[in-house]
Steps between C-alpha positions, in 0.01 A plus 500: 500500500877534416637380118578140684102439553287375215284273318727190519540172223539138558824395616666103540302491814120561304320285299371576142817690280815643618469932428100431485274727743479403867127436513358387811104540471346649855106458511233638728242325665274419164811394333541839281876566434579867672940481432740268310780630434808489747679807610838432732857629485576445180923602515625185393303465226563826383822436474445139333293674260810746403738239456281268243337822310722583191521895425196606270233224717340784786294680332522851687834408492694428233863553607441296859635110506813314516433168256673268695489227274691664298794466693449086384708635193749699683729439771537850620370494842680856566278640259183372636557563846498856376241464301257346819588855692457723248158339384370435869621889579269593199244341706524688780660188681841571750760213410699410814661186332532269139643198524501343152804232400507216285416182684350702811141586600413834391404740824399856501487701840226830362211677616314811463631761571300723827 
């Protein structure tokens, strides 16, 4: 398993609360629970999670997360386009593109790096 595999959370797409565990009961025959929790590719929430998580909020790491609401008060997009590569390099992740302008959907080309 590579740093993009892992216990996932709910997304839009789930039901029950957005950021929640993916739970998805599987029982044997006499109805006894045996796994629950989902494991997938979890890259793009990775890097969801690093753009909401203010610095100070990972435990084990304290110095990882870009606080993108933050930029609400600012209009210095510059800045946080730097901001997403340094804290997603941090991460281990390899930032191919950051698109992030005012009126524009925000899109981020990264992945781990082999």
């Amino acid at each position: 398993m590579g740093k993009g595999t892992g216990i996932l959370l709910n997304d839009t797409n789930d039901q029950g609360e957005i950021l929640d565990l993916k739970i998805e009961p599987v029982r044997n025959a006499s109805g006894k629970i045996i796994s629950g929790l989902v494991v997938g590719n979890s890259l793009e929430q990775n890097k969801a999670l690093l753009l909401i998580t203010q610095p100070g909020e990972f435990k084990f790491r304290p110095d990882l997360g870009v606080g993108i609401e933050d930029l609400l008060l600012s209009n210095d997009f510059l800045e946080y386009r730097h901001k997403i590569r340094q804290e997603f390099e941090k991460d281990g992740l390899y930032v191919k593109r950051v698109d992030l302008f005012e009126n524009k959907p925000v899109k981020i080309e990264a992945d781990y790096e082999s």
